[in-house]
C-alpha positions as CSV (number, residue, x, y, z in Angstrom):
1,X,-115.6,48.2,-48.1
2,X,-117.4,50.4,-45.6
3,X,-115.4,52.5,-43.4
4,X,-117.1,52.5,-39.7
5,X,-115.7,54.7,-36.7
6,X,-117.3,54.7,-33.2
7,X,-116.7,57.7,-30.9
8,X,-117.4,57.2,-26.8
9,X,-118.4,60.5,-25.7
10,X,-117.3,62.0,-22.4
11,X,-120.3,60.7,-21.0
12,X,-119.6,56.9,-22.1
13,X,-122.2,56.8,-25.1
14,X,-121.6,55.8,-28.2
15,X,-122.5,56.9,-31.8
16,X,-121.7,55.0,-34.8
17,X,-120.5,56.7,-38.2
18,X,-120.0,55.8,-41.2
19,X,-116.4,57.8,-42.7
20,X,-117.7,59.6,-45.9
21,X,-114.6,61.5,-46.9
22,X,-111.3,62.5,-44.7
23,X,-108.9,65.4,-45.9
24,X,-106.3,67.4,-44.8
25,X,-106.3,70.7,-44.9
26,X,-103.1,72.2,-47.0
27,X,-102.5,75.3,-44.5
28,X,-102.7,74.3,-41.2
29,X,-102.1,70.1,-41.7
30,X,-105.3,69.0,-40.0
31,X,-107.1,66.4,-40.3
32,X,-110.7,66.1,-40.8
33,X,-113.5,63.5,-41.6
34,X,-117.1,64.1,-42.7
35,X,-119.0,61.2,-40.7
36,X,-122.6,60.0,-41.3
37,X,-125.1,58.6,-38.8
38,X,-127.7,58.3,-41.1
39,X,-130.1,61.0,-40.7
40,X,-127.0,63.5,-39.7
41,X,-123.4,64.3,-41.3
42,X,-121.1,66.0,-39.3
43,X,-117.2,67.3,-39.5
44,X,-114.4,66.8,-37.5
45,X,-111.1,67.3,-37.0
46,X,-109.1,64.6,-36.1
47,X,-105.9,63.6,-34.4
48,X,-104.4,60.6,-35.4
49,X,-101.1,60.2,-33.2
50,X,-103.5,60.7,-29.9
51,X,-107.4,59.8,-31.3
52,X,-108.4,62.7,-30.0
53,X,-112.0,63.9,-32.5
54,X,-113.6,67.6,-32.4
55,X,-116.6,68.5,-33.9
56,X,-116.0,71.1,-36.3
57,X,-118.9,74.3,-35.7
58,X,-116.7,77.1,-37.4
59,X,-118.1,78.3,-40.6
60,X,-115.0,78.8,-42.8
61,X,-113.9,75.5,-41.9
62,X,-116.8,73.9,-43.3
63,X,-117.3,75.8,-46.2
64,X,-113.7,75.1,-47.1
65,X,-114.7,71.0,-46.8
66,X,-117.4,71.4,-48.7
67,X,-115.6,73.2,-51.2
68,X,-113.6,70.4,-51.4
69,X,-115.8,67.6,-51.2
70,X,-117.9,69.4,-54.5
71,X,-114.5,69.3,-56.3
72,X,-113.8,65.6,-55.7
73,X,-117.2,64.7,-56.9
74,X,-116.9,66.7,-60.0
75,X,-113.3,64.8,-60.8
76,X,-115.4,61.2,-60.3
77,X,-118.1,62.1,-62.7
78,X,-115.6,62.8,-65.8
């Protein structure tokens, strides 16, 4: 089953993603999602109650997903 999401920008385009991996984050309780477009992954932090979607750009949030992402992976090989 592939998960899809498509996000209408301020501007009224579309982009289609594919969900990768969601998560949320123990300390603060948000949500986030790693989306792919095919030639570009991004993160972002979701809202579920309201829909609202930001793109993530801060670097210790990112390294903390990909932290966890790498330790996911690693429990699915074994």
């Amino acid at each position: 089953m592939e998960n899809k999401i498509t996000i209408i920008n301020q501007d009224g385009k579309e982009f289609n993603y594919e969900i990768l991996f969601t998560f949320i984050d123990e300390d603060t309780g948000k949500n986030y999602a790693l989306l792919d477009e095919g030639d570009d992954a991004i993160l972002v932090e979701y809202d579920e109650p309201s829909g609202v979607i930001k793109l993530v750009e801060d670097d210790k949030i990112l390294a903390k997903a990909e932290e966890i992402m790498e330790e996911y992976y690693e429990t699915q090989e074994e």
